[in-house]
mmJSON file of the N, C-alpha and C atoms, coordinates in Angstrom:
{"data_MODEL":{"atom_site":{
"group_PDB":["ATOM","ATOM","ATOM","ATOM","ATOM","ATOM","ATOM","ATOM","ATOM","ATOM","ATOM","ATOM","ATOM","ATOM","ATOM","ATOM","ATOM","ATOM","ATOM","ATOM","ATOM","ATOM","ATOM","ATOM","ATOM","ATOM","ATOM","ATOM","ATOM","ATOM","ATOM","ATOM","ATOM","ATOM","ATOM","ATOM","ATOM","ATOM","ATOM","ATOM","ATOM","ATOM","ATOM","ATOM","ATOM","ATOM","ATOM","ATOM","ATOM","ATOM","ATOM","ATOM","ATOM","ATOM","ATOM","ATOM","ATOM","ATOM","ATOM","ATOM","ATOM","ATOM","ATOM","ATOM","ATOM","ATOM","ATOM","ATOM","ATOM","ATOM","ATOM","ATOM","ATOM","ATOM","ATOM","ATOM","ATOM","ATOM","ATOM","ATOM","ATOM","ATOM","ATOM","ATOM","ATOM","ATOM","ATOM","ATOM","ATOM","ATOM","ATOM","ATOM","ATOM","ATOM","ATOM","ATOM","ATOM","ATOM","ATOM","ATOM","ATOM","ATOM","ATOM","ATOM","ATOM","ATOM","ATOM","ATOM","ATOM","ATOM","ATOM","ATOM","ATOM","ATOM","ATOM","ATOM","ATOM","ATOM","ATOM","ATOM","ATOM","ATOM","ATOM","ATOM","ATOM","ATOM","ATOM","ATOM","ATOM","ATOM","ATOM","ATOM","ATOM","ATOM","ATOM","ATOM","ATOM","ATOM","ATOM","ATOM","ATOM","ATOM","ATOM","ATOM","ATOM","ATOM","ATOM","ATOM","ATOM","ATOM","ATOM","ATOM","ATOM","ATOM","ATOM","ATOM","ATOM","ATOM","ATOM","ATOM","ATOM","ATOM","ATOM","ATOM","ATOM","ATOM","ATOM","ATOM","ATOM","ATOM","ATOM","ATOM","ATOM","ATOM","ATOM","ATOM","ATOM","ATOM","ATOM","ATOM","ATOM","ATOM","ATOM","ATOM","ATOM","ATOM","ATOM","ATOM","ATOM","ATOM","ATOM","ATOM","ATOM","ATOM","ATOM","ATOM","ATOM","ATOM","ATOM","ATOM","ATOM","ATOM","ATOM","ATOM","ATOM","ATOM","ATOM","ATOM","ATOM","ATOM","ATOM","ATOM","ATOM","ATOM","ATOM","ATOM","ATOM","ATOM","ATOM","ATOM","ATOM","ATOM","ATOM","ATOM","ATOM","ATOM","ATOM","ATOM","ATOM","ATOM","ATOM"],
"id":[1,2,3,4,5,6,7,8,9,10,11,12,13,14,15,16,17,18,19,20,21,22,23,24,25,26,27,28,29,30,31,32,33,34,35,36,37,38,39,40,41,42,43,44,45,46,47,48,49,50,51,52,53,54,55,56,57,58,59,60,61,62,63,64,65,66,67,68,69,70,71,72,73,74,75,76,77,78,79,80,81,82,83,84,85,86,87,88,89,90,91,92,93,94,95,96,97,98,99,100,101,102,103,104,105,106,107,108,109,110,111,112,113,114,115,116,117,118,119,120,121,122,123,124,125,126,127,128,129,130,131,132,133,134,135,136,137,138,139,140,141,142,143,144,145,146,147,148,149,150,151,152,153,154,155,156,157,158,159,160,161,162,163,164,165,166,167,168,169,170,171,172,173,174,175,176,177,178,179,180,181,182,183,184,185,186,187,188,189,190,191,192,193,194,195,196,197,198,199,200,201,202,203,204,205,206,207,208,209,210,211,212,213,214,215,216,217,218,219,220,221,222,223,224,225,226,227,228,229,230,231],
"type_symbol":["N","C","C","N","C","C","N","C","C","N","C","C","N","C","C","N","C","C","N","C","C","N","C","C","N","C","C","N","C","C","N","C","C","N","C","C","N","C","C","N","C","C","N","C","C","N","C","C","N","C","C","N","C","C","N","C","C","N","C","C","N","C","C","N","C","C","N","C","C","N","C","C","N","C","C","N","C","C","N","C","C","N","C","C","N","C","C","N","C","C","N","C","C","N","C","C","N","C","C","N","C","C","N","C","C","N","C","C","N","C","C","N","C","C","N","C","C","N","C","C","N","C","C","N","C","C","N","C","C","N","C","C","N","C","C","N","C","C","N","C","C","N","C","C","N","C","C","N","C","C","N","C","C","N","C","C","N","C","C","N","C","C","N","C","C","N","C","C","N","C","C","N","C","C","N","C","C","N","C","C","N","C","C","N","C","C","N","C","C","N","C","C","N","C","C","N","C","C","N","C","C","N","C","C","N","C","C","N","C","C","N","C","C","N","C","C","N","C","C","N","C","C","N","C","C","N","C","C","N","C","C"],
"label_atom_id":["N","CA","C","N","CA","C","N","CA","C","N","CA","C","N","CA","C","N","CA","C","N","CA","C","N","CA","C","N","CA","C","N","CA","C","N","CA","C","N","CA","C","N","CA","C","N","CA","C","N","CA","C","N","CA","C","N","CA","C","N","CA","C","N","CA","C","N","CA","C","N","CA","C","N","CA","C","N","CA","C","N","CA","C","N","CA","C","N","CA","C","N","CA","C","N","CA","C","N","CA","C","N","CA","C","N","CA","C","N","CA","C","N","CA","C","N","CA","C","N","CA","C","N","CA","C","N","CA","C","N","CA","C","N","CA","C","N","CA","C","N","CA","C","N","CA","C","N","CA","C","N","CA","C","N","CA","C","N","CA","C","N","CA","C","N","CA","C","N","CA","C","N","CA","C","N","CA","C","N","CA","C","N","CA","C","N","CA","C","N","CA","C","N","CA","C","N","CA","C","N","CA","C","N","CA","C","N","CA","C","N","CA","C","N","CA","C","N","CA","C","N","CA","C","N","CA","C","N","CA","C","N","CA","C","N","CA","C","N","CA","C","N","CA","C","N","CA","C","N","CA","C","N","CA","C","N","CA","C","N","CA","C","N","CA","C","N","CA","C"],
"label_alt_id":[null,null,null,null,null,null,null,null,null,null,null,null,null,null,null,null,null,null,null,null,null,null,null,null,null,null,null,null,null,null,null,null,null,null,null,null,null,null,null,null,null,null,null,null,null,null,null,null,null,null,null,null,null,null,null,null,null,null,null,null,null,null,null,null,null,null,null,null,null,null,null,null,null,null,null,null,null,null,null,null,null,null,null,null,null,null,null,null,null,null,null,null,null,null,null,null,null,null,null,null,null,null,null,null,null,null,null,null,null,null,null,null,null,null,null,null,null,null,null,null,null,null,null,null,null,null,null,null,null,null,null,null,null,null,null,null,null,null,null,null,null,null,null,null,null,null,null,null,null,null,null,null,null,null,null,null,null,null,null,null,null,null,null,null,null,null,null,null,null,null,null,null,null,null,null,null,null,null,null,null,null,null,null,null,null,null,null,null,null,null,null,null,null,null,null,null,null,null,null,null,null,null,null,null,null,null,null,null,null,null,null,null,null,null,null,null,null,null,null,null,null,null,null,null,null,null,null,null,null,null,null],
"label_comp_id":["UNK","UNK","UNK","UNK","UNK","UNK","UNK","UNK","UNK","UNK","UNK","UNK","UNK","UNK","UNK","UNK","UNK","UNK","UNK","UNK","UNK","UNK","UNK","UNK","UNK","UNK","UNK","UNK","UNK","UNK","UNK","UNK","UNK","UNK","UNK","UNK","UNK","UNK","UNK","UNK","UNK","UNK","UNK","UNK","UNK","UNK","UNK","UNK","UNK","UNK","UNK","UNK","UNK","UNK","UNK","UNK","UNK","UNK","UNK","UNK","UNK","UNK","UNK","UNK","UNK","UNK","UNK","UNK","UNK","UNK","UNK","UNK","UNK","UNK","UNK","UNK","UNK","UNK","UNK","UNK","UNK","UNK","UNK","UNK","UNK","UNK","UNK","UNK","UNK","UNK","UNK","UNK","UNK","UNK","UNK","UNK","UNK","UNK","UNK","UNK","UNK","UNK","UNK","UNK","UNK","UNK","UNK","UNK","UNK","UNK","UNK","UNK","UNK","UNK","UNK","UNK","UNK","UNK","UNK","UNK","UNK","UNK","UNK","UNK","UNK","UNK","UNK","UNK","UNK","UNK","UNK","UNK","UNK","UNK","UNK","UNK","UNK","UNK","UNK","UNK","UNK","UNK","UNK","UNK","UNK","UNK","UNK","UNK","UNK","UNK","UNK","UNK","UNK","UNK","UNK","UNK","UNK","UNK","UNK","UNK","UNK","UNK","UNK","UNK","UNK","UNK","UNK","UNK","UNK","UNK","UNK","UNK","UNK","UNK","UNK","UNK","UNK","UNK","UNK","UNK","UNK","UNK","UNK","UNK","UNK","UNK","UNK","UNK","UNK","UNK","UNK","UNK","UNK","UNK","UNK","UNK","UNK","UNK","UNK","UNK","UNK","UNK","UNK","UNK","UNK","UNK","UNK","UNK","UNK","UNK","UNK","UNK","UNK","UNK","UNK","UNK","UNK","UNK","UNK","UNK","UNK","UNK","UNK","UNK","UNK","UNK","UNK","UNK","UNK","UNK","UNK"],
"label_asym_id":["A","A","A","A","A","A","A","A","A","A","A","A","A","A","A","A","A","A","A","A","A","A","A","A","A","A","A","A","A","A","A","A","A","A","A","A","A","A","A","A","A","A","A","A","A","A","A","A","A","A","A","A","A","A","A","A","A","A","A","A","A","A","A","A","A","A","A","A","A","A","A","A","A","A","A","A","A","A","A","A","A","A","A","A","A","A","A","A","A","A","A","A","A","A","A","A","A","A","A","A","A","A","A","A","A","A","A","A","A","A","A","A","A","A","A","A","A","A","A","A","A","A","A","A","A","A","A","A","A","A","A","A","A","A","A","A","A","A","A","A","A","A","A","A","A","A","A","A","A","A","A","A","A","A","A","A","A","A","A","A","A","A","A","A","A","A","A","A","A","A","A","A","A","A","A","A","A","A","A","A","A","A","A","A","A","A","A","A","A","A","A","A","A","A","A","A","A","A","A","A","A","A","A","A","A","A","A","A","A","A","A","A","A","A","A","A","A","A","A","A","A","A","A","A","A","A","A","A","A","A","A"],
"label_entity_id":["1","1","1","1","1","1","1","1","1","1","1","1","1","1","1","1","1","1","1","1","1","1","1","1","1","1","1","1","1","1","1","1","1","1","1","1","1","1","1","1","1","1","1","1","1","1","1","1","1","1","1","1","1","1","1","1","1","1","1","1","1","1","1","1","1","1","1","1","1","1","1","1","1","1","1","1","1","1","1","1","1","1","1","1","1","1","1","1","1","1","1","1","1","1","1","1","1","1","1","1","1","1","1","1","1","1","1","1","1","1","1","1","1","1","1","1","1","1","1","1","1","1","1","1","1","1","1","1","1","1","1","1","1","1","1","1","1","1","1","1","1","1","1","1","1","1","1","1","1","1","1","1","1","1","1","1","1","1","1","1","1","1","1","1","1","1","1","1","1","1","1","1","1","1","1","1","1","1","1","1","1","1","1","1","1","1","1","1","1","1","1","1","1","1","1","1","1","1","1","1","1","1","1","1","1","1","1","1","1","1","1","1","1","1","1","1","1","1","1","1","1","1","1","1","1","1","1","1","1","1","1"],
"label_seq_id":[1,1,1,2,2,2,3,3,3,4,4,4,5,5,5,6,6,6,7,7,7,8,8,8,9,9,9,10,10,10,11,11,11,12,12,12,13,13,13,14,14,14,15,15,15,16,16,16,17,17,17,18,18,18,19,19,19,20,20,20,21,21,21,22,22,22,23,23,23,24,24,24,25,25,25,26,26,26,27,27,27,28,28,28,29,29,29,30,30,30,31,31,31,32,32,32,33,33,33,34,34,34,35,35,35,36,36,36,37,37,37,38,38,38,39,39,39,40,40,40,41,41,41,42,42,42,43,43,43,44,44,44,45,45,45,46,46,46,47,47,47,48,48,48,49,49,49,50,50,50,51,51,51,52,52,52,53,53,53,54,54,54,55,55,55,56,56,56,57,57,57,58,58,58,59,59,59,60,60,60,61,61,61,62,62,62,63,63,63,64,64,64,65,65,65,66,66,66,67,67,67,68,68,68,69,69,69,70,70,70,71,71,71,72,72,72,73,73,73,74,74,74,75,75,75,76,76,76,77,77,77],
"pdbx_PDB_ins_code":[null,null,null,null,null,null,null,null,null,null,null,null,null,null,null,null,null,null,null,null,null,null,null,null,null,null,null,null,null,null,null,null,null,null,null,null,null,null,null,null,null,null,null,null,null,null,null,null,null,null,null,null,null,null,null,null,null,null,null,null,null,null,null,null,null,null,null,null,null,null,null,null,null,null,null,null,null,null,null,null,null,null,null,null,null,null,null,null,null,null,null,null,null,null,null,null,null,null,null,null,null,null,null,null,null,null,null,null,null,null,null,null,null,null,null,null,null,null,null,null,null,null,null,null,null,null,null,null,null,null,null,null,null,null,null,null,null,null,null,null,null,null,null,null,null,null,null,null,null,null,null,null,null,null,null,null,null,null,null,null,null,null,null,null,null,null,null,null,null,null,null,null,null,null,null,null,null,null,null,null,null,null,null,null,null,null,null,null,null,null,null,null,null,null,null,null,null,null,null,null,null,null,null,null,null,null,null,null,null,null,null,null,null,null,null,null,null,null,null,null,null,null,null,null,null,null,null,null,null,null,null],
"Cartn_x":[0.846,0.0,0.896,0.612,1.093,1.17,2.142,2.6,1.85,1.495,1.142,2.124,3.061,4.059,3.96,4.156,3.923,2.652,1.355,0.473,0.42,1.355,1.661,1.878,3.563,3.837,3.35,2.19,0.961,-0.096,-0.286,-1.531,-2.007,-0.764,-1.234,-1.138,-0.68,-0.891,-2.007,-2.669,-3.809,-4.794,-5.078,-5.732,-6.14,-4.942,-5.201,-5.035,-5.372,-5.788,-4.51,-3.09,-2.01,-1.766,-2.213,-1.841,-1.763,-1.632,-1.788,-3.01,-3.664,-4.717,-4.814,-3.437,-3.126,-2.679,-1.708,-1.343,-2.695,-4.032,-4.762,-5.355,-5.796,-6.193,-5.136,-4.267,-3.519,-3.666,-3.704,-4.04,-5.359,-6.551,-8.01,-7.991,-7.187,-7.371,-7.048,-5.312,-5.035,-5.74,-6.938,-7.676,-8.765,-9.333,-10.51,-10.059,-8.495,-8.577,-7.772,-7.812,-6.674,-7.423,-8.199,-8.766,-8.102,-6.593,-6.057,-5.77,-4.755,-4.712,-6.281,-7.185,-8.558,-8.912,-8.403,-8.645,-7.486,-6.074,-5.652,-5.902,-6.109,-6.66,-7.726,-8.73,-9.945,-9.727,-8.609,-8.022,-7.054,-6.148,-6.114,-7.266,-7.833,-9.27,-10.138,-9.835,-10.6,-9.739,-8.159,-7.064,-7.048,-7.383,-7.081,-8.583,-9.62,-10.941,-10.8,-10.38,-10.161,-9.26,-8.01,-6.93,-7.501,-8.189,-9.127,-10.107,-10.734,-11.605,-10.953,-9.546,-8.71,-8.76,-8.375,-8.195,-6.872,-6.339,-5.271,-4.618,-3.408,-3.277,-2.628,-2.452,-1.876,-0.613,0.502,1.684,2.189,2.302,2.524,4.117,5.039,6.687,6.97,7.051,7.57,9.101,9.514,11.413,11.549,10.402,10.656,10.628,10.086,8.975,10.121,11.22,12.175,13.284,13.764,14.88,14.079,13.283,12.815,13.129,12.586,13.197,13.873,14.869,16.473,17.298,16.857,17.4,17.301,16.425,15.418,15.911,16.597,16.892,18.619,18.952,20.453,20.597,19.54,19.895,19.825,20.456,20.645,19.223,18.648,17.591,17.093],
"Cartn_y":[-1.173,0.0,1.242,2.468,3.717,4.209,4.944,5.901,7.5,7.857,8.944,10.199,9.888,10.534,10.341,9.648,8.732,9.199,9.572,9.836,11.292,12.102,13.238,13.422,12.589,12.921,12.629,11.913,11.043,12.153,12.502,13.612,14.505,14.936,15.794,14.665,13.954,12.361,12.197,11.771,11.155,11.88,13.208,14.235,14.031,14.312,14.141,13.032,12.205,11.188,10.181,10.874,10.027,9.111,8.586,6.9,5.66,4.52,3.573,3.081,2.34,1.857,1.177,0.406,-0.356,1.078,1.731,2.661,3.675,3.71,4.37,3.95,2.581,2.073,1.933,1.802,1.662,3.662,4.26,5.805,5.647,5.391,4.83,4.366,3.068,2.374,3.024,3.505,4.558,5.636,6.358,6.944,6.863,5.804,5.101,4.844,4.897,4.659,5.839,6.893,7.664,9.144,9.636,10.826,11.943,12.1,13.139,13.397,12.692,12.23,12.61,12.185,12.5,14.376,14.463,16.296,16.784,16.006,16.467,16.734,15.436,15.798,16.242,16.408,17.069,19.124,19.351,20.607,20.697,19.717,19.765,19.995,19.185,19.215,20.834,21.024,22.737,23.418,23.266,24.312,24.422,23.337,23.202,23.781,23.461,24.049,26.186,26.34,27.42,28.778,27.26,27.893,27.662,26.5,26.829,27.656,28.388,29.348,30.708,30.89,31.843,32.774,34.006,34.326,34.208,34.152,34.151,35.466,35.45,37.119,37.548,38.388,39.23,39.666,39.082,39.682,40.385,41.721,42.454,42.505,42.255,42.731,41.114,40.15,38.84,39.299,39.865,40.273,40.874,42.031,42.197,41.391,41.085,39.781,38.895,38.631,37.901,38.646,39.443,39.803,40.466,41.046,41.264,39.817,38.801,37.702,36.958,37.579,36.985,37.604,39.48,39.838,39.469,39.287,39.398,37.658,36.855,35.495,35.719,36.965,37.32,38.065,37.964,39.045,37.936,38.221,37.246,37.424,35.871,36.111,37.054],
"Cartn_z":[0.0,0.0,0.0,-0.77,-0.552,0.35,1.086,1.986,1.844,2.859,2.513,1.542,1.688,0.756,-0.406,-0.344,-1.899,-2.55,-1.682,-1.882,-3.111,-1.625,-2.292,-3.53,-3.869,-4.601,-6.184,-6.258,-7.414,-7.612,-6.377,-6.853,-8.113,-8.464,-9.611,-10.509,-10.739,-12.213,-11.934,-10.876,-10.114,-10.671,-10.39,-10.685,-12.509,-13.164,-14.515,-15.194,-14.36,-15.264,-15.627,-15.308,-16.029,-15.161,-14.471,-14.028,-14.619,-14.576,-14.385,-14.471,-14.415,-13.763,-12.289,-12.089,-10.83,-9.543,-10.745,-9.615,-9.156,-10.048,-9.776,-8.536,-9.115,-8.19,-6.4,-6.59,-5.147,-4.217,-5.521,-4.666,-4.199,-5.131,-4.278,-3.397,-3.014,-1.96,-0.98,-0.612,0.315,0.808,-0.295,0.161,0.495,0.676,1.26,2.778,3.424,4.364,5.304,4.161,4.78,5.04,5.904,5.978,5.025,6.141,5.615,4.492,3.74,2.282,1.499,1.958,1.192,1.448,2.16,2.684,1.612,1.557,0.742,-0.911,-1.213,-3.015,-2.754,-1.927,-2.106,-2.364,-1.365,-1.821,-3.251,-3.362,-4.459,-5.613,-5.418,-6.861,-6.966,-5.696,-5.953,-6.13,-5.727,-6.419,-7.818,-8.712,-9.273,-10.298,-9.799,-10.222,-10.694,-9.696,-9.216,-10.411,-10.462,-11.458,-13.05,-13.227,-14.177,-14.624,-13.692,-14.065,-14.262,-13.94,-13.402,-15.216,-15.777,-17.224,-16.996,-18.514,-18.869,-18.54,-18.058,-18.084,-19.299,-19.747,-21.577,-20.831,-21.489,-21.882,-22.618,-23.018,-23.544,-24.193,-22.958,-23.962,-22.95,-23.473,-23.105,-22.765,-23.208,-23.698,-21.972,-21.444,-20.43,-19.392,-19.954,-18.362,-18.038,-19.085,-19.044,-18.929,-19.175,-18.109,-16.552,-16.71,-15.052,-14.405,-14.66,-14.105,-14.097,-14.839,-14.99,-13.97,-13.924,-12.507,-11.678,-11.653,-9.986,-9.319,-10.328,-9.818,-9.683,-10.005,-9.718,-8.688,-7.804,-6.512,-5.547,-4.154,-3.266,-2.374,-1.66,-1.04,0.286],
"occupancy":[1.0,1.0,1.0,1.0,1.0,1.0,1.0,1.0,1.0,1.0,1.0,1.0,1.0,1.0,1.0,1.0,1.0,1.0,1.0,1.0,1.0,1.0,1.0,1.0,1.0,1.0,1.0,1.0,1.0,1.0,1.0,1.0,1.0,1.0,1.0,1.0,1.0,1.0,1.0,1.0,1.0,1.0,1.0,1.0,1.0,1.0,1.0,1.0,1.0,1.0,1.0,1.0,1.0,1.0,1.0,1.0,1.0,1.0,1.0,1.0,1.0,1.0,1.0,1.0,1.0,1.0,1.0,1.0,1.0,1.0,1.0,1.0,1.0,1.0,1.0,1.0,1.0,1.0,1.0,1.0,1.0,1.0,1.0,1.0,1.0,1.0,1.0,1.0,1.0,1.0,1.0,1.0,1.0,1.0,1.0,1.0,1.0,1.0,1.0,1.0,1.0,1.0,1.0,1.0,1.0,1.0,1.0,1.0,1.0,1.0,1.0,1.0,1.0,1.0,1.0,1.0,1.0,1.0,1.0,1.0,1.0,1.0,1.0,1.0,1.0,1.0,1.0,1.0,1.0,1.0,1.0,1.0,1.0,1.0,1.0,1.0,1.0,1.0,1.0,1.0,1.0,1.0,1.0,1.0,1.0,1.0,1.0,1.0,1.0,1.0,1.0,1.0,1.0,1.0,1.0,1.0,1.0,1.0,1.0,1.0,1.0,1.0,1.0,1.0,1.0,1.0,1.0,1.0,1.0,1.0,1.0,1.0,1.0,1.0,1.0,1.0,1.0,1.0,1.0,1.0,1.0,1.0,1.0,1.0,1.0,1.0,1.0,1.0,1.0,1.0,1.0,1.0,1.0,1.0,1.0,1.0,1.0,1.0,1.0,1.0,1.0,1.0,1.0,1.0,1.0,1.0,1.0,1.0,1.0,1.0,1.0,1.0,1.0,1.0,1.0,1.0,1.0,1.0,1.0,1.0,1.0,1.0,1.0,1.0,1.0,1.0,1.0,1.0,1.0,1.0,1.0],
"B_iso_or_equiv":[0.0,0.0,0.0,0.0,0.0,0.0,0.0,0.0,0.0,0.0,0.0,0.0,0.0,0.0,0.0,0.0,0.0,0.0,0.0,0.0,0.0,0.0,0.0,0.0,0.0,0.0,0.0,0.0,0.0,0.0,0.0,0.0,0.0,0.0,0.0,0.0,0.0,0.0,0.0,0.0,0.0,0.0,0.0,0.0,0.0,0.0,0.0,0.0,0.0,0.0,0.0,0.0,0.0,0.0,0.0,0.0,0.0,0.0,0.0,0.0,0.0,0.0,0.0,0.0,0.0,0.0,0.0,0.0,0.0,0.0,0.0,0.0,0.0,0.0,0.0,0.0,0.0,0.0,0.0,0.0,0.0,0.0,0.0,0.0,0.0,0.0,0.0,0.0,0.0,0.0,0.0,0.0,0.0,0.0,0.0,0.0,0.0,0.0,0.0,0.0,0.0,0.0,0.0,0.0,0.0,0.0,0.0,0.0,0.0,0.0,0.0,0.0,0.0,0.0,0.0,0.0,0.0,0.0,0.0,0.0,0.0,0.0,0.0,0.0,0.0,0.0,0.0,0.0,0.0,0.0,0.0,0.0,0.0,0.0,0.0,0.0,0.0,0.0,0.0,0.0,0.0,0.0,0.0,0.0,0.0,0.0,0.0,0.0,0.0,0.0,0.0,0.0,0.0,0.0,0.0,0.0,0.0,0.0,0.0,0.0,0.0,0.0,0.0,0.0,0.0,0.0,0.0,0.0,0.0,0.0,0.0,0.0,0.0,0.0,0.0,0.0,0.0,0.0,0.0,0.0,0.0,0.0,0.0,0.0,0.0,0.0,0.0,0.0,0.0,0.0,0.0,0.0,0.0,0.0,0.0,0.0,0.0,0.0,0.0,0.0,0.0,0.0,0.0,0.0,0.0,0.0,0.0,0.0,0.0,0.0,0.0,0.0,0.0,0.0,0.0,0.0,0.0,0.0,0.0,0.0,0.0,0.0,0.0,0.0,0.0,0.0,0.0,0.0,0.0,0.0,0.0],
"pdbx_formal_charge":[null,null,null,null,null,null,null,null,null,null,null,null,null,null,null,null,null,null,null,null,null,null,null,null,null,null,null,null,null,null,null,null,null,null,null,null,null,null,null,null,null,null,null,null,null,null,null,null,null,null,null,null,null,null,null,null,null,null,null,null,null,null,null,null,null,null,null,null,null,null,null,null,null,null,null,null,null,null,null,null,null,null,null,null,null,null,null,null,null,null,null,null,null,null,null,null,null,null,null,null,null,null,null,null,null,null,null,null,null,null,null,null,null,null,null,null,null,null,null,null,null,null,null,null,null,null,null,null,null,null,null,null,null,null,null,null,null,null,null,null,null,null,null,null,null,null,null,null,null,null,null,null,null,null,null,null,null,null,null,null,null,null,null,null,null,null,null,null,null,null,null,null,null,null,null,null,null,null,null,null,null,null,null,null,null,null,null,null,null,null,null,null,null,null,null,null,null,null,null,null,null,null,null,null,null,null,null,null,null,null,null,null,null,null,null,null,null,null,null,null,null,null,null,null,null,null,null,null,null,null,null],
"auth_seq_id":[1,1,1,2,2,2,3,3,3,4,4,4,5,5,5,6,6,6,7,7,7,8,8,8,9,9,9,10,10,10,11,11,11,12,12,12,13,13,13,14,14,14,15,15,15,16,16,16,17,17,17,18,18,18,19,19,19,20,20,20,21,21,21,22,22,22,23,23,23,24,24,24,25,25,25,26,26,26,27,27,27,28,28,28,29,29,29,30,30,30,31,31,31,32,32,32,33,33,33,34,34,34,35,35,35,36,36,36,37,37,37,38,38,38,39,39,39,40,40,40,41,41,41,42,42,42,43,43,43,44,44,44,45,45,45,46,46,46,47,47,47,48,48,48,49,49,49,50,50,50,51,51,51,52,52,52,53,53,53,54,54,54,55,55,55,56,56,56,57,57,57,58,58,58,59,59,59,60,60,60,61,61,61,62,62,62,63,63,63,64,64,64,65,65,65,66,66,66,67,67,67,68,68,68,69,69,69,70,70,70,71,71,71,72,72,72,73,73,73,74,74,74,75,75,75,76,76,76,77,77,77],
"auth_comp_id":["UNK","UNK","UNK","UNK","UNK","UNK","UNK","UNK","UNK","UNK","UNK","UNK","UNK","UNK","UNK","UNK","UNK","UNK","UNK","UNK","UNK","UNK","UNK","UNK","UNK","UNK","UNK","UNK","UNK","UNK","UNK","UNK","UNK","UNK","UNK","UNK","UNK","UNK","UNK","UNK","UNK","UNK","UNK","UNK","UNK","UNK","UNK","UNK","UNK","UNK","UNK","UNK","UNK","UNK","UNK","UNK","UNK","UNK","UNK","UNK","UNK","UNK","UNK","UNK","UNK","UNK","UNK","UNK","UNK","UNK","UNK","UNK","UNK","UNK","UNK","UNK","UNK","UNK","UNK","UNK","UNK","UNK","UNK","UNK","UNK","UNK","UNK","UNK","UNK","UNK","UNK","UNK","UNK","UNK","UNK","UNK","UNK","UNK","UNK","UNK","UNK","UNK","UNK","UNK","UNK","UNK","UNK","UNK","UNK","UNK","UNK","UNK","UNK","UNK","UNK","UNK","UNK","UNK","UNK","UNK","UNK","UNK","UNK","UNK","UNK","UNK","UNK","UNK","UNK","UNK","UNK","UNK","UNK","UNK","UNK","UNK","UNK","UNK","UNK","UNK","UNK","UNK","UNK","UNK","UNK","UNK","UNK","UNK","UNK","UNK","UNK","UNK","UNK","UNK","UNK","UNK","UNK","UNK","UNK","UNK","UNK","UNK","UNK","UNK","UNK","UNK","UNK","UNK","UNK","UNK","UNK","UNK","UNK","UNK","UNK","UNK","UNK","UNK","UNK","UNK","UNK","UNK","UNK","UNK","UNK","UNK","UNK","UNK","UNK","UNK","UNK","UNK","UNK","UNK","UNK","UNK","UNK","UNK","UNK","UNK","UNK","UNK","UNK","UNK","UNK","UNK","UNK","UNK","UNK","UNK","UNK","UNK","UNK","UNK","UNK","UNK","UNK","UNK","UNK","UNK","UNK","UNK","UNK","UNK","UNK","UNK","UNK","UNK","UNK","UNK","UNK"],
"auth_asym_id":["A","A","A","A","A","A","A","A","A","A","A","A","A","A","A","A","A","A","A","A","A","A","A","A","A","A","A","A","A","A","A","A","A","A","A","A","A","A","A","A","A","A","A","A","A","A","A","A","A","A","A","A","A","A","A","A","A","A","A","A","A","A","A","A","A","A","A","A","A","A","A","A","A","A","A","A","A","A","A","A","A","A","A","A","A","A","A","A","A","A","A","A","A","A","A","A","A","A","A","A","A","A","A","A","A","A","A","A","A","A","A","A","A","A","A","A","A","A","A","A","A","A","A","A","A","A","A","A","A","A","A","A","A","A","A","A","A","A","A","A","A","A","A","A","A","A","A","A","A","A","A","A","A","A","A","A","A","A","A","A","A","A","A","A","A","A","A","A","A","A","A","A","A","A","A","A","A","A","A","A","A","A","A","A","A","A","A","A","A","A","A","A","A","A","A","A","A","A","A","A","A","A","A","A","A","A","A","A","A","A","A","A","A","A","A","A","A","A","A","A","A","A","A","A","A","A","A","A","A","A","A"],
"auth_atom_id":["N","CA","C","N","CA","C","N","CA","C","N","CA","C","N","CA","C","N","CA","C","N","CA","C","N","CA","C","N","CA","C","N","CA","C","N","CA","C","N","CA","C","N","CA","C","N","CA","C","N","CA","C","N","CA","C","N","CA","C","N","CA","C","N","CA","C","N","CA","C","N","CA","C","N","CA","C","N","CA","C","N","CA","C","N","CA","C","N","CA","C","N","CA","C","N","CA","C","N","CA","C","N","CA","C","N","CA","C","N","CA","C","N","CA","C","N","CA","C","N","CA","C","N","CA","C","N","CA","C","N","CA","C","N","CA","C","N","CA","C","N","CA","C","N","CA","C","N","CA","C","N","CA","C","N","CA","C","N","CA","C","N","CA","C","N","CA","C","N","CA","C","N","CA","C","N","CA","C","N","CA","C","N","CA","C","N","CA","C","N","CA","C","N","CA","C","N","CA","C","N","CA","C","N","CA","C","N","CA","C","N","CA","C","N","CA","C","N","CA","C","N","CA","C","N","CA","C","N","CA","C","N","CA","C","N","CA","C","N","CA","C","N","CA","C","N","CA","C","N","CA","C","N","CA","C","N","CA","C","N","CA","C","N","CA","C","N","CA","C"],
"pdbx_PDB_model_num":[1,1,1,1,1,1,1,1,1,1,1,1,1,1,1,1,1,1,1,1,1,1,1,1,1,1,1,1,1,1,1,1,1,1,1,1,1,1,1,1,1,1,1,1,1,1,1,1,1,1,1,1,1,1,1,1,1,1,1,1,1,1,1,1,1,1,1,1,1,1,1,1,1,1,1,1,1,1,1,1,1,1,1,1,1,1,1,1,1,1,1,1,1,1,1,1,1,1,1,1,1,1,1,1,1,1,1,1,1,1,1,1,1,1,1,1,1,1,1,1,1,1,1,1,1,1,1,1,1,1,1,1,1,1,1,1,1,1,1,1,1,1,1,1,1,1,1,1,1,1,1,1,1,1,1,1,1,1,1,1,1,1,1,1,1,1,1,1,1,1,1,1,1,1,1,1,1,1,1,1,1,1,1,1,1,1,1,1,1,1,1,1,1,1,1,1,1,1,1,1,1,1,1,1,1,1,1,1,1,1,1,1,1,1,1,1,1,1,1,1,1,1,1,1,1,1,1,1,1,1,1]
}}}
């Protein structure tokens, strides 16, 4: 059986569909017995609802957007 970690780290495959069938099934099972884990993809599934309804935002000068964050990853934290 999956670890709750393990859990974790499946979720977003889980979510869209890219599993397995066995491995699908072994995340089902874990979550039939695992509260938390079930609180977890259950927030997942509305994060993810959420970011779907979200608009696209418009980029205007891509050229900037990319060095602004070429600096901004050259400064110390």
């Amino acid at each position: 059986m999956l670890k709750c970690v393990e859990i974790v780290a499946v979720t977003s495959d889980y979510l869209d569909g890219q599993l397995r069938f066995s491995d699908g099934l072994s995340v089902r099972t874990h979550l039939a017995i695992c509260r938390n884990c079930r609180r977890f993809v259950r927030q997942m599934r509305l994060t993810l609802r959420v970011l779907q309804q979200m608009p696209e935002p418009e980029i205007h000068d891509l050229e900037a957007v990319a060095s602004q964050l070429a600096e901004a990853a050259k400064k110390p934290s």
